[in-house]
N, C-alpha and C positions, 0 to 999 in steps of 0.2 A: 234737284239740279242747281249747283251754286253759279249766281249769275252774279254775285254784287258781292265784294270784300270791303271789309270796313277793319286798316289798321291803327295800330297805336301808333306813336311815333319815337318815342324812348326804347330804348336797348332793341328795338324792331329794327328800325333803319338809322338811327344815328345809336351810338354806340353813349354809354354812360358814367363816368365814376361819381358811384354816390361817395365812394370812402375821402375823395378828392376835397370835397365842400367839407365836409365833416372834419378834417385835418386842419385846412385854414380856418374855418372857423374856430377851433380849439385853441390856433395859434391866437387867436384875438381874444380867448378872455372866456369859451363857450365851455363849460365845463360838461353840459350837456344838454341833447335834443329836447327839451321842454315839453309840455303842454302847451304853455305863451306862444313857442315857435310855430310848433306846428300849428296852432287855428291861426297865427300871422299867417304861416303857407297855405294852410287851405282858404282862407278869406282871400290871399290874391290869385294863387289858381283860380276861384269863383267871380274872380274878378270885382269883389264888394270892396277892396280897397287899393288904395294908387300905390304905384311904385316906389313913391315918395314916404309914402306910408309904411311900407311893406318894411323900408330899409330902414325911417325912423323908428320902426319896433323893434328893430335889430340894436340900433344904437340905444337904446333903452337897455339892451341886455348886456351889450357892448361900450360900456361907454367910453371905450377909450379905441374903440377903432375907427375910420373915417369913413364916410360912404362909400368912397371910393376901396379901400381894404373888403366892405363888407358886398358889393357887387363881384370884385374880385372872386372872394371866397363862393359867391353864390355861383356863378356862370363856370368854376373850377368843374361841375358835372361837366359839363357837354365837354364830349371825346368828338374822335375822327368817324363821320360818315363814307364809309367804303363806297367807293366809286361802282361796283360791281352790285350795290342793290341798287342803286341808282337806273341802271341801268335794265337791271333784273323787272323793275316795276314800271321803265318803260314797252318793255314788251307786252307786260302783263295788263298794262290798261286799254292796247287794242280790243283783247278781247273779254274783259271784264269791264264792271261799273266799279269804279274804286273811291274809297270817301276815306279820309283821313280822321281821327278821333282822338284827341291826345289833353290826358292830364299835364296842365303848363299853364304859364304863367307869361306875361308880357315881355317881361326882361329878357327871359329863356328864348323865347320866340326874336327878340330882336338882335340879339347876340350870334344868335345860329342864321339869321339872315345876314347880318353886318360880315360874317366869318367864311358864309359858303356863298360863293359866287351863282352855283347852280341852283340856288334854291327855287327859283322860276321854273327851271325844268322839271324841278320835285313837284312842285306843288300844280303843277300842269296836267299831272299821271292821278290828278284825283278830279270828280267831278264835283266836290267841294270839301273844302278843308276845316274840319270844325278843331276849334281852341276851346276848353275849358272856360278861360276868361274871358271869352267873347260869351259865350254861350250861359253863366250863371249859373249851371250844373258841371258835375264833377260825376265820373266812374268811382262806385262801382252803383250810381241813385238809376234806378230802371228810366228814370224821365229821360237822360239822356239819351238812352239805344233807341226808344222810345220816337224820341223828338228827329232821329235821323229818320227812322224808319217811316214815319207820318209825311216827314218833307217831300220824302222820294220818290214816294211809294211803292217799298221797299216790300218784300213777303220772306219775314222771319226765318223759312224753312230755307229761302231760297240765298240767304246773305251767310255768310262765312265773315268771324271777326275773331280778330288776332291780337293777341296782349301777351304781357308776360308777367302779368298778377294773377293770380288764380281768384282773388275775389272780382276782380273786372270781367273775367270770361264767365264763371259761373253765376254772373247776374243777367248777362246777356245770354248765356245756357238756358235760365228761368222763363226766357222771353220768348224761346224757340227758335234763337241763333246758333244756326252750325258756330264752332268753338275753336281754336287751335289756342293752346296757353303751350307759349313757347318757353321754352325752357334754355335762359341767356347761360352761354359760353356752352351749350352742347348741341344748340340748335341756330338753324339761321333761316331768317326768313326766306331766304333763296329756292328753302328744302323745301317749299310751299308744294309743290307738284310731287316729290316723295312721299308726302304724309297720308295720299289719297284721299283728299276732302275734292279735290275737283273733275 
C-alpha cells in the first residue's frame, strides 16, 4: 500500500529543454559537452563548488563569453511549469506524504524561484524538499533514497518514486521502492492515478 511519493522535479512538473543550453552554449565558442563540463556540473549539482566557480569553469572553456552570456545559456533549460500539475499535486498531498528529490544545482533552483511566483505553493505539496546541492549526493548513488528513507521513516515497499532517467528509478528499484520511470512527451505526471501504483 503506497502511502509516501517521492518525485523528481525536472520534466516531472517543470518541463525542460536540454537542446536550449546546448545551442547557446555552442553559440559561445562550446564545440562540445566535455568530460571538463560535465564533472564542473556534477561538482555543483553536489554542491562541492560555488556558482562563481561553476561559471569560472565555463569561461575557462569559454573564453570569450561573459558570465552573464554563460548563466544565460545555462538557465535556457528551464521551460513553462503547467499550472494544471500545480494543481494536480495540490490535491495529491491531502492525502499522500510527498517529498521532493531533484538532481539541480543552486542557480537552477534560484532562477525557477526568481520566474515562478507559485513556487511557495509548490514547495508547500511536499513535506520537505531535498536539492542535490544542499544534500552533497546526487541520483542515481543509493545513499540518497537512502538518506530520505532514514529521515522519515519511510518503508521502501510502501514509497512510490518518480523520475524520468531509468538509471535514477532502477537504483531506487534496488532499494525496494515502488518505481514509475516516466516516459517525457508520452506521459505526464498527472497520469499518476492511471498507471495503478496507488
Amino acid at each position: 500500500m503506497i502511502d509516501t511519493i517521492i518525485f523528481d522535479f525536472g520534466d516531472i512538473f517543470i518541463n525542460l529543454d536540454k537542446a536550449a543550453t546546448v545551442s547557446c552554449l555552442q553559440k559561445l565558442g562550446m564545440t562540445e559537452w566535455n568530460t571538463e563540463l560535465n564533472n564542473l556540473n556534477l561538482s555543483f549539482e553536489t554542491g562541492s563548488i560555488s556558482p562563481e566557480d561553476f561559471i569560472g569553469g565555463f569561461q575557462n572553456q569559454l573564453p570569450n563569453a561573459s558570465k552573464e552570456e554563460i548563466l544565460k545559456a545555462w538557465n535556457a533549460i528551464l521551460a513553462d511549469f503547467p499550472k494544471y500539475r500545480l494543481e494536480f499535486l495540490q490535491e495529491l498531498s491531502k492525502k499522500y506524504r510527498l517529498f521532493l528529490l531533484s538532481n539541480t544545482d543552486s542557480i537552477h533552483i534560484n532562477t525557477f524561484e526568481k520566474n515562478n511566483s507559485f513556487f511557495k505553493d509548490f514547495y508547500d505539496c511536499f513535506e520537505k524538499v531535498y536539492f542535490s546541492f544542499d544534500m552533497g549526493l546526487r541520483k542515481p548513488d543509493p545513499k540518497i533514497y537512502q538518506t530520505v528513507l532514514e529521515a522519515h521513516n519511510l518503508v521502501a515497499e510502501n514509497t512510490l518514486f518518480v523520475d524520468d532517467k531509468t538509471e535514477n528509478t532502477d537504483s531506487a528499484a534496488a532499494l525496494g521502492i515502488k518505481v514509475w520511470n516516466l516516459q517525457v512527451g508520452k506521459e505526464d505526471v498527472v497520469d499518476l492515478f492511471d498507471k495503478g501504483f496507488l
